[in-house]
C-alpha positions as CSV (number, residue, x, y, z in Angstrom):
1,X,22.9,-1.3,3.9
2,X,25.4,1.0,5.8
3,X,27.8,3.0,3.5
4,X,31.2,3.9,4.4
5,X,33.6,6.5,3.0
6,X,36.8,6.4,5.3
7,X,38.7,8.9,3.5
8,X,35.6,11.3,4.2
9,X,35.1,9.6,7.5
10,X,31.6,9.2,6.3
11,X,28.5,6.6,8.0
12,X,25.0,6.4,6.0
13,X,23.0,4.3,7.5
14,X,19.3,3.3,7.0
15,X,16.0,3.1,9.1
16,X,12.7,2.5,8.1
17,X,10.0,3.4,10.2
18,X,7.3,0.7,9.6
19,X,3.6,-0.5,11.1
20,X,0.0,-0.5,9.9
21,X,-2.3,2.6,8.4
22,X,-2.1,5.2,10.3
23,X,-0.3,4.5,13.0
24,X,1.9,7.3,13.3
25,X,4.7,7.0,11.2
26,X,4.8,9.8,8.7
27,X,4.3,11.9,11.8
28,X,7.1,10.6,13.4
29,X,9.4,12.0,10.1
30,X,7.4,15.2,10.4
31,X,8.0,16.0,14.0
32,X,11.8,14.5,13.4
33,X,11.9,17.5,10.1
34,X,10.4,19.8,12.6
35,X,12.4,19.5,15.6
36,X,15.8,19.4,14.0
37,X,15.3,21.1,10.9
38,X,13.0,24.3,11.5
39,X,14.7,26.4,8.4
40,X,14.2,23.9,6.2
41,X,17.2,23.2,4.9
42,X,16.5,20.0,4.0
43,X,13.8,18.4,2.1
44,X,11.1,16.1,3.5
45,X,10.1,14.2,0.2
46,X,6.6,12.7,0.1
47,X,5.4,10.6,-3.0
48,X,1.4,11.1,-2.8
49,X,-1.9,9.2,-4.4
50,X,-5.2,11.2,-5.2
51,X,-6.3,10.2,-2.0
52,X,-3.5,11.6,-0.2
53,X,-1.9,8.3,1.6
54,X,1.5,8.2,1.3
55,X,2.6,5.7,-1.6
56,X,6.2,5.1,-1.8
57,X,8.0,6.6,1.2
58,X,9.0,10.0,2.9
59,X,12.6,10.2,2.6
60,X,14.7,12.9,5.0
61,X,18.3,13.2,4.8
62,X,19.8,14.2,8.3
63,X,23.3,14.9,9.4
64,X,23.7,14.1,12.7
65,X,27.3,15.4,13.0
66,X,30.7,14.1,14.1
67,X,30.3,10.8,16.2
68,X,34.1,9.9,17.2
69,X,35.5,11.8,13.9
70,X,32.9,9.9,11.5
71,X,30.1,12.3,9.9
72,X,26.9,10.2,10.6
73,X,24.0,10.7,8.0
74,X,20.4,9.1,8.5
75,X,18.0,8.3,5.7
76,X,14.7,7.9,7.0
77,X,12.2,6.4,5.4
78,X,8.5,5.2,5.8
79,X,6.6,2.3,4.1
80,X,2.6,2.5,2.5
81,X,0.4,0.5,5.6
82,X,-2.2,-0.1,3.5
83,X,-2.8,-4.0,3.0
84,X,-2.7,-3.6,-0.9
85,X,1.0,-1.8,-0.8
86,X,3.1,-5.2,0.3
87,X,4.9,-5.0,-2.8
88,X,6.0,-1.6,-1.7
89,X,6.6,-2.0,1.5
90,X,9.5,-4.9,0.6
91,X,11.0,-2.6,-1.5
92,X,11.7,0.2,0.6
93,X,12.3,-1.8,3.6
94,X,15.4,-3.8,0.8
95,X,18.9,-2.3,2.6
96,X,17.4,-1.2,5.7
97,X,20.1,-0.9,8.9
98,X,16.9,-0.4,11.7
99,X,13.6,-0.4,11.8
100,X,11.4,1.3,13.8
101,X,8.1,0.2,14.6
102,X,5.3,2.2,15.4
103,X,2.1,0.5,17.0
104,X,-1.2,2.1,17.0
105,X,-2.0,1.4,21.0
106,X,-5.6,1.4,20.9
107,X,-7.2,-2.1,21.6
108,X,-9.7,-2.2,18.1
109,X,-6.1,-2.1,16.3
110,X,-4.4,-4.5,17.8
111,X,-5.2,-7.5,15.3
112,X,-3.6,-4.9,12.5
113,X,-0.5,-4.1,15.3
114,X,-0.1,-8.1,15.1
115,X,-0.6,-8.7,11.0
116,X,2.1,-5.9,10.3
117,X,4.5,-7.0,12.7
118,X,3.9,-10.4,10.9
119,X,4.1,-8.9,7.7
120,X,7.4,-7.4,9.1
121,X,9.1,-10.2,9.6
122,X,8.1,-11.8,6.4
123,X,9.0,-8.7,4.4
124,X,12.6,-8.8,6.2
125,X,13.7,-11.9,5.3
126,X,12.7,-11.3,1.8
127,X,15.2,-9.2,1.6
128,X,17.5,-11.8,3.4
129,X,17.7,-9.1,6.8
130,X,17.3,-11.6,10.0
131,X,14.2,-10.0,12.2
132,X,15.7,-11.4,15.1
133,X,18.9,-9.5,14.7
134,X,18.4,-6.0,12.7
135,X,18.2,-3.4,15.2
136,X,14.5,-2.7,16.4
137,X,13.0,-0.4,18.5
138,X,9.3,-0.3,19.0
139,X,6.8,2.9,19.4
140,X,3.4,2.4,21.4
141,X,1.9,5.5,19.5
142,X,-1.6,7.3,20.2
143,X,-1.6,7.2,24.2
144,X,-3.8,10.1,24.4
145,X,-6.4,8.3,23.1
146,X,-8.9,6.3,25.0
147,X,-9.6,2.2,25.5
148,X,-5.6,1.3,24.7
149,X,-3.6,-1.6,26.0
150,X,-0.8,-1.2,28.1
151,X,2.5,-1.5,27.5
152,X,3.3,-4.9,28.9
153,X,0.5,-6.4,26.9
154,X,1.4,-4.6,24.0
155,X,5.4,-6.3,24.5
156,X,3.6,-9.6,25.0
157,X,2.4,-8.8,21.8
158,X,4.2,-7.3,19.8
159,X,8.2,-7.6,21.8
160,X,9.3,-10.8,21.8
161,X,13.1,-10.1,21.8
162,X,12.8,-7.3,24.4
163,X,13.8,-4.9,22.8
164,X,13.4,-0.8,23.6
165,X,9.8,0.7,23.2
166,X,8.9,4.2,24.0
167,X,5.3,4.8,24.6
168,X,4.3,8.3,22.0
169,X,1.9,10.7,21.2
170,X,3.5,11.8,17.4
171,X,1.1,14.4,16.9
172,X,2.5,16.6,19.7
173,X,6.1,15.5,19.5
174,X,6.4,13.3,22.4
175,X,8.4,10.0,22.7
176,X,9.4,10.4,19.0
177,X,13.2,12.1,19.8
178,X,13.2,9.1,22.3
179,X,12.8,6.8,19.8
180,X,14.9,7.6,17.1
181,X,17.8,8.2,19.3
182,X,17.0,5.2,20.6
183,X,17.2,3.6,17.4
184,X,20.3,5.4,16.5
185,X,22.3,4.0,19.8
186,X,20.9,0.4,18.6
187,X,22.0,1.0,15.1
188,X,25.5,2.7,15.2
189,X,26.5,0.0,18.0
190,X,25.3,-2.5,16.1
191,X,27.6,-0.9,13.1
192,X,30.3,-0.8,15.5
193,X,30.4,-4.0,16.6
194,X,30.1,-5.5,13.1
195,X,32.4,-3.6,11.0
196,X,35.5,-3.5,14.4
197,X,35.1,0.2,14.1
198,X,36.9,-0.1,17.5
199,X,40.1,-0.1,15.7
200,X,38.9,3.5,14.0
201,X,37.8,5.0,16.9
202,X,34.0,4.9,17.3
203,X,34.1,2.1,20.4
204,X,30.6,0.7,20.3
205,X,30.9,0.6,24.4
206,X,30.9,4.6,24.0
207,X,28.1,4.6,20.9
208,X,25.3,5.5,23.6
209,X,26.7,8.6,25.5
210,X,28.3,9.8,21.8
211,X,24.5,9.4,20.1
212,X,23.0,11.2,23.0
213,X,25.7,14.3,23.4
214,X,25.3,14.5,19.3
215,X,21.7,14.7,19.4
216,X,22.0,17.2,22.5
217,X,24.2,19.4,20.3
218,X,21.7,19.1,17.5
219,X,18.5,20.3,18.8
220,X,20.8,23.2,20.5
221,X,21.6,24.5,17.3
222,X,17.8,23.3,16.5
223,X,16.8,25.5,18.9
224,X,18.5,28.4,18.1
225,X,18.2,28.3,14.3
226,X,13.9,27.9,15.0
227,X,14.6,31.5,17.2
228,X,15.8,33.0,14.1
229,X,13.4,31.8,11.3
230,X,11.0,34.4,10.4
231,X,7.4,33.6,11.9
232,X,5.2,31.9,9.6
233,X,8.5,29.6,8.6
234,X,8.0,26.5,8.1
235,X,10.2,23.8,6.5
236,X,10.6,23.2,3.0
237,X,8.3,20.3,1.9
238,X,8.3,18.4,-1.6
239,X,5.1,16.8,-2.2
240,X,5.4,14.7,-5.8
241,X,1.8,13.5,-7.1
242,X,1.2,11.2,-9.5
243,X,-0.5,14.0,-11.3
244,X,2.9,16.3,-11.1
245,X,3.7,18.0,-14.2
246,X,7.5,16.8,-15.5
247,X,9.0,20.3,-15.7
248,X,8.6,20.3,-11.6
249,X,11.8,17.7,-11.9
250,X,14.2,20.3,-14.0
251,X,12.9,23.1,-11.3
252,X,14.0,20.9,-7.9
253,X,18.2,22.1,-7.2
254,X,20.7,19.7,-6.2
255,X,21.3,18.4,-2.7
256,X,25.1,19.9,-3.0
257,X,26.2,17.1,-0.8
258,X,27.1,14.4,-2.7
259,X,26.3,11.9,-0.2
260,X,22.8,11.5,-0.5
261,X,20.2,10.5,-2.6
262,X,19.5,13.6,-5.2
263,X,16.0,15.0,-4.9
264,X,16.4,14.5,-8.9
265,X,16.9,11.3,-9.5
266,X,14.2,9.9,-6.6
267,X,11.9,12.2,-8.5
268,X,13.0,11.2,-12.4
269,X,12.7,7.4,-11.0
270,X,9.3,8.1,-9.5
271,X,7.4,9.8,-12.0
272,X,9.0,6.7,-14.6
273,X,7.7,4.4,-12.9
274,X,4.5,6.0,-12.6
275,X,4.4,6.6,-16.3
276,X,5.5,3.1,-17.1
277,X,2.9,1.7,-14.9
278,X,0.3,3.8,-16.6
279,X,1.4,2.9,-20.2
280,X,1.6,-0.3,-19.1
281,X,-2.4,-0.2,-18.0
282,X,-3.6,1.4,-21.2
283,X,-1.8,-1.5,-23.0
284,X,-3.9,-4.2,-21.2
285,X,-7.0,-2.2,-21.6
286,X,-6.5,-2.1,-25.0
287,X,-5.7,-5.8,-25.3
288,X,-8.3,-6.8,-23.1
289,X,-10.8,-5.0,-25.2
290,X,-9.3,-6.6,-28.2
291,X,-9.9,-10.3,-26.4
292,X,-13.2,-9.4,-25.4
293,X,-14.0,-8.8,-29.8
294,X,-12.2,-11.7,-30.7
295,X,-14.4,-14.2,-28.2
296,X,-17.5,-12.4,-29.0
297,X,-17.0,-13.0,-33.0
298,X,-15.4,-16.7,-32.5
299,X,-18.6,-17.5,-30.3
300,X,-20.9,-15.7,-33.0
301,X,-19.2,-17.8,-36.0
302,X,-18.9,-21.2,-33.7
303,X,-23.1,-20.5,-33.4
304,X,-24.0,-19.2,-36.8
305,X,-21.1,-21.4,-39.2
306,X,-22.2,-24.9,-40.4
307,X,-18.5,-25.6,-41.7
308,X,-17.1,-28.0,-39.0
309,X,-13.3,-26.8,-40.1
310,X,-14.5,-23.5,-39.4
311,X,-15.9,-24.0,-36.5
312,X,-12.9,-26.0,-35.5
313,X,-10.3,-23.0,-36.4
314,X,-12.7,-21.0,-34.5
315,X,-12.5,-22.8,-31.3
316,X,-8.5,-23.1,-31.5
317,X,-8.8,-19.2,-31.8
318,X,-11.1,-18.9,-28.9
319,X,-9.3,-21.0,-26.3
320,X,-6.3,-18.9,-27.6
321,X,-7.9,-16.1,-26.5
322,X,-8.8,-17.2,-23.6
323,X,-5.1,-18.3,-21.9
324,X,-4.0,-14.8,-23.7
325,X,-6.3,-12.9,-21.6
326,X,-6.0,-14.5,-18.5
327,X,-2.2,-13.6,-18.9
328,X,-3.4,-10.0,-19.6
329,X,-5.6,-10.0,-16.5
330,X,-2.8,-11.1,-14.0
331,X,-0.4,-8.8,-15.7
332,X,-2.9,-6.1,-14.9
333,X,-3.2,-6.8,-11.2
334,X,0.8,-6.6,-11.1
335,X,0.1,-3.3,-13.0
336,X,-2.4,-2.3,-10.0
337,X,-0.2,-3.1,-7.5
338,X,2.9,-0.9,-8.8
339,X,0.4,2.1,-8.8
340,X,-0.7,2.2,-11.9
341,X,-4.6,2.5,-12.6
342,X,-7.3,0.7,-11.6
343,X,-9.4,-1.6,-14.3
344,X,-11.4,0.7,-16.3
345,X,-15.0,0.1,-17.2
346,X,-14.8,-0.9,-21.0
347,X,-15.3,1.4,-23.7
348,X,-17.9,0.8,-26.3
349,X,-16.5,0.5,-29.5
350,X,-18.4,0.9,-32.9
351,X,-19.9,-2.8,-33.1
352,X,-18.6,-5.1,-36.3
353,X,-21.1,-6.7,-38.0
354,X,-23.2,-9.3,-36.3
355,X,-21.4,-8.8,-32.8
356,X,-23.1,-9.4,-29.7
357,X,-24.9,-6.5,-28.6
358,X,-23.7,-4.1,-26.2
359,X,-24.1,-4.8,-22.1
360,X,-27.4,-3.5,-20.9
361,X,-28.6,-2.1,-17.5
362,X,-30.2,-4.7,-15.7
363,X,-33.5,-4.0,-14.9
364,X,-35.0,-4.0,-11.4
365,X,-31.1,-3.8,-9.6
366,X,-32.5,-3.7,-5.7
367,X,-35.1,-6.7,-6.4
368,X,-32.3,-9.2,-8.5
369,X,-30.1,-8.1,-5.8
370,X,-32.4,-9.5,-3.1
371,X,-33.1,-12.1,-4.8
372,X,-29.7,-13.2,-5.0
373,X,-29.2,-13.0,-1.1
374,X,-32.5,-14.8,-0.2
375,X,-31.2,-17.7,-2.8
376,X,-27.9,-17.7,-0.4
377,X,-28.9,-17.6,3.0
378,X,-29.5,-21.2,3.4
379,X,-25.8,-21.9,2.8
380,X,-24.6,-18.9,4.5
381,X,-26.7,-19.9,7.6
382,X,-25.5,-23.3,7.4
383,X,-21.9,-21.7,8.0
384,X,-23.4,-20.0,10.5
385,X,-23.4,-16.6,8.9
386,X,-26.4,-13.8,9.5
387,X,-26.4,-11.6,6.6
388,X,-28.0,-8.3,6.6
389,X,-28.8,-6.0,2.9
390,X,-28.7,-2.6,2.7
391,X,-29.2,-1.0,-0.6
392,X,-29.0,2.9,-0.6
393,X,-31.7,4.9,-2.5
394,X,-30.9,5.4,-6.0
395,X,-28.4,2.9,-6.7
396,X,-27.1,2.8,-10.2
397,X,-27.8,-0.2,-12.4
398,X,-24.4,-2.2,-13.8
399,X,-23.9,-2.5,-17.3
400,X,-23.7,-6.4,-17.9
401,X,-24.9,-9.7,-15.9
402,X,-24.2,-8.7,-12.5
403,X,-25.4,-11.6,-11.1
404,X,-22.5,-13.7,-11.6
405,X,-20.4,-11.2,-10.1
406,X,-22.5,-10.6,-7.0
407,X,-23.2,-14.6,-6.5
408,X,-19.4,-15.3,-6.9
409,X,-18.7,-12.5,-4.1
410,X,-21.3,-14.4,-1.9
411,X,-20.0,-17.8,-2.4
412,X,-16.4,-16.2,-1.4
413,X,-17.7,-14.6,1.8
414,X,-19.4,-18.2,2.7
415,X,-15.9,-20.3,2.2
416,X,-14.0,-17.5,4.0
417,X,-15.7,-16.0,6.6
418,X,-16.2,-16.7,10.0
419,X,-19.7,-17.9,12.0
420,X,-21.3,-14.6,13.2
421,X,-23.1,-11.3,11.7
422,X,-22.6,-10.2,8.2
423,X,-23.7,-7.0,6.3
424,X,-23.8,-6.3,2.7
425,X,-24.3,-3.1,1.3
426,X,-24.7,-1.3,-2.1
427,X,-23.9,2.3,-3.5
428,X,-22.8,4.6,-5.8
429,X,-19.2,5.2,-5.6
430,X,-17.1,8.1,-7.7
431,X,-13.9,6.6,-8.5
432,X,-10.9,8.9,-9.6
433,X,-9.2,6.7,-11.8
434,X,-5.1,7.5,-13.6
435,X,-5.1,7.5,-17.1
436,X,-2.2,8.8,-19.8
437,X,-4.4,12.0,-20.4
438,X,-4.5,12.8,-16.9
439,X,-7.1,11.7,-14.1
440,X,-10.8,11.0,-14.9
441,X,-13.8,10.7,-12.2
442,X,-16.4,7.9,-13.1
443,X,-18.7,6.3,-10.8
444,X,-18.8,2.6,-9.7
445,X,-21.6,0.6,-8.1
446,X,-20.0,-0.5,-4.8
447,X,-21.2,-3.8,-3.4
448,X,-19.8,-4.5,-0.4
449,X,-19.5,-7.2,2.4
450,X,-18.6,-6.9,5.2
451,X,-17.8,-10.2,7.7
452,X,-15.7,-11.7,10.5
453,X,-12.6,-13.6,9.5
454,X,-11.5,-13.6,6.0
455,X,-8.3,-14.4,3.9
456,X,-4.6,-13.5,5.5
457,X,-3.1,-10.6,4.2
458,X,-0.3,-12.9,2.1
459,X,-3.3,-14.8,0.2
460,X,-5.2,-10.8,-0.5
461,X,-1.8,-10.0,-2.7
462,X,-2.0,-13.3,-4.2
463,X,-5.6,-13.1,-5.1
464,X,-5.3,-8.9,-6.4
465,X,-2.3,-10.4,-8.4
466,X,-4.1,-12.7,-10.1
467,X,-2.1,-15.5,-8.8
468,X,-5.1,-16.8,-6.0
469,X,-7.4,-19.7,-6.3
470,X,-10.1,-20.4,-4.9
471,X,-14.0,-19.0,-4.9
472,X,-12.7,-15.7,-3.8
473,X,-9.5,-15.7,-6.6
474,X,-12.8,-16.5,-9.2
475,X,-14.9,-13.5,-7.9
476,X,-12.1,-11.4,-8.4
477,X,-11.7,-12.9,-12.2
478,X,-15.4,-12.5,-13.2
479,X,-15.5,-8.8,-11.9
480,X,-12.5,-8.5,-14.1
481,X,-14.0,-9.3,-17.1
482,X,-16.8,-7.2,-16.9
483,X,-14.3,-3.9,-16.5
484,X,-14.5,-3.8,-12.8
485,X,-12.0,-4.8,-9.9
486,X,-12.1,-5.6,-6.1
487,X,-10.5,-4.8,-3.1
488,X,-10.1,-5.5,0.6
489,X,-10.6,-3.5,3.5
490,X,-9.9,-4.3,6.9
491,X,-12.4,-3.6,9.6
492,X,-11.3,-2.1,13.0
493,X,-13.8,-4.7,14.6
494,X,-10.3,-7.3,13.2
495,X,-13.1,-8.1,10.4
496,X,-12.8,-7.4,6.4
497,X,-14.3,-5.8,4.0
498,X,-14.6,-7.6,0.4
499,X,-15.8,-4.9,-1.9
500,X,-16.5,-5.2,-5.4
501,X,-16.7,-2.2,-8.1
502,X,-19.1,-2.8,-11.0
503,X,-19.2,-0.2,-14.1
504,X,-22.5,1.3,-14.1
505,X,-24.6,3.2,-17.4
């Protein structure tokens, strides 16, 4: 939400550059840092995960100088595209003035183009901003790339208040100035009009020619500042990790200004809430463990007891277990979702006496699991679905009966998916999971299918939150309980991916 400071003559306003994975938009904040900023006198702030996507947001605070006597100052920010980051997305995009969004112009991306517009909209109102009405300008990113749409299918698409677009190449600078002053003009008149700054002497009829001759003045001094950096300059860039070491936080100096958000406190409330989130995951590990030695005893006394109040307590005990860990299961999807770790494989813990034994490796993995998939096809061909199995040499064995996992993901695929070609695949896959003592590398086995159609985006959260229903909600449940988890990954083909990760020996 715009800030004002009259006796400081002072405008902060907000704009969040948004759209799917790997459209552009980090670039765009790059090449915005670059241009106007070659010494480096501010910071562009990126909060990382192990695999390098951007997490949180890339925050860059920019003066853009006196506009009619007011000191404007833009905080830029982008959201995660990944699917499983909604949660993040909403919060960054809470207070926003503009948004910008940036469309990947190729034609295989257009079904994501559409379903983060979507999610745009949904996200916006969330945060009770009216789509319709917050300031928007569009960027058709990538146009040096082959087989794209054009722009007036891509408005059709993706435009359906008209408002500016800029076609853009980020990665070599072009159309990006365009569209942030663009989005400037659009923001600051907006302002204008809202607030009467008439009366104060920013007349939103002059907002367009003011924005323009500020941001001429700007990369002038841009340009001449860049003459004077040393070669081999380069801006100054703070990368946090979720693996940063706390004494980075007392090393990082204040903005000086005041104004903006301090470098100090977006770091102390980053690394806290990784930290909580992490605390919060060993907690429903532990627990979870704890349920799973609790049901295995009351299930061992219920069998072995002859004492019907005994085996009446026990049962009470056991279905008390059971509502306890489903709470603990869907409080460690919302866990998941805020970044903390994934479900760990469980831990083997000395046995008490006459527990059930420990999960085995199941014997003969590739023949169960085509066994599995021949005992399927009928229904899946009935839906019209062609499935094809690939299982790559050496495959490791799961710990535990993988079979309910791998028929509950097949019995998902066939309520969801749509009639055509399917593949399913299986692998090894090292996972680099987040714990308290830092990060640990342990492998998965991967099984993954892959299919046309699938569940919208909105009903993916709910199911990773634990909060779904349906076949697919219960697949995600059983590979739960056996120390796994799953996730979805859109196709470029406008498919998706459901993959599930099994512990392995």
């Amino acid at each position: 939400m715009v800030q004002f400071n009259f006796s400081e003559r002072t405008i902060k306003v907000k704009v969040v550059y948004y759209g799917p994975a790997q459209s552009g938009k980090t670039t765009n904040l790059e090449q915005i840092h670059r241009i106007t900023d070659p010494g480096g006198m501010n910071r562009l702030i990126s909060l990382n995960t192990a695999q390098d996507r951007t997490l949180f947001f890339d925050l860059l605070p920019f003066s853009l100088g006196a506009v009619s006597g007011y000191d404007l100052k833009i905080q830029l920010y982008t959201v995660p595209g990944q699917v499983q980051y909604n949660a993040t997305r909403r919060v960054v995009l809470a207070g926003a003035d503009a948004v910008v969004f940036v469309a990947d112009s190729r034609r295989i991306m257009q079904k994501e183009n559409v379903a983060s517009f979507e999610n745009m909209k949904v996200n916006l109102l969330a945060n009770r901003l009216v789509p319709e009405k917050i300031p928007l300008v569009l960027q058709y990113n990538k146009r040096d790339l082959p087989e794209l749409f054009g722009e007036t299918d891509l408005d059709k698409a993706l435009n359906p208040w008209q408002r500016p677009s800029f076609p853009a190449v980020a990665t070599e600078g072009q159309g990006v100035m365009e569209t942030f002053t663009a989005v400037v003009v659009e923001t600051i008149g907006a302002i204008a009009v809202k607030y009467n700054l008439k009366e104060k002497g920013l007349d939103p009829a002059r907002v367009p020619d003011l924005v323009r001759s500020a941001f001429a003045t700007v990369r002038q001094q841009a340009a001449q500042a860049q003459q004077q950096t040393p070669a081999g300059g380069s801006p100054r860039r703070l990368v946090v990790t979720q693996a940063a070491e706390s004494t980075a936080v007392q090393a990082m100096p204040s903005t000086g200004d005041g104004g903006l958000v301090s470098e100090d406190l977006l770091h102390r409330a980053i690394r806290s809430n990784v930290e909580l989130a992490e605390a919060l995951g060993d907690v429903v590990q532990q627990m979870s463990q704890g349920l799973a030695s609790i049901l295995s005893q009351a299930e061992i006394g219920t069998l072995y007891r002859e004492d019907a109040k005994r085996i009446q307590a026990l049962q009470s005990i056991r279905e008390d277990a059971l509502k306890l860990r489903e709470t603990v299961q869907s409080l460690g999807a919302t866990v998941e979702m805020a970044g903390g770790t994934p479900p760990r494989p469980s831990v083997n813990r000395p046995a008490p006496a006459r527990s059930a034994p420990s999960p085995t490796p199941v014997d003969n993995f590739e023949k169960t699991i085509h066994d599995l998939v021949a005992s399927a096809r009928t229904t899946l061909e009935d839906r019209g679905i062609t499935l094809d199995l690939r299982v790559a040499p050496r495959s490791p064995s799961p710990t535990g009966d993988f079979r309910r996992a791998v028929s509950a993901l097949l019995r998902a695929v066939s309520d969801t998916a749509s009639p055509g070609s399917a593949a399913m695949r299986c692998e090894r896959k090292p996972v680099l999971l987040r714990t308290s003592a830092g990060e640990v590398r342990r492998d998965f086995l991967m099984i993954a299918l892959a299919h046309s159609g699938g569940l919208p985006a909105q009903e993916q959260q709910r199911v990773l939150q634990g909060a779904g229903s349906g076949s697919t909600a219960e697949a995600h449940r059983i590979v739960r309980e056996m120390g796994g988890f799953l996730r979805f990954a859109p196709l470029s083909s406008g498919g998706l991916e459901t993959r599930i990760f099994l512990p392995v020996v």
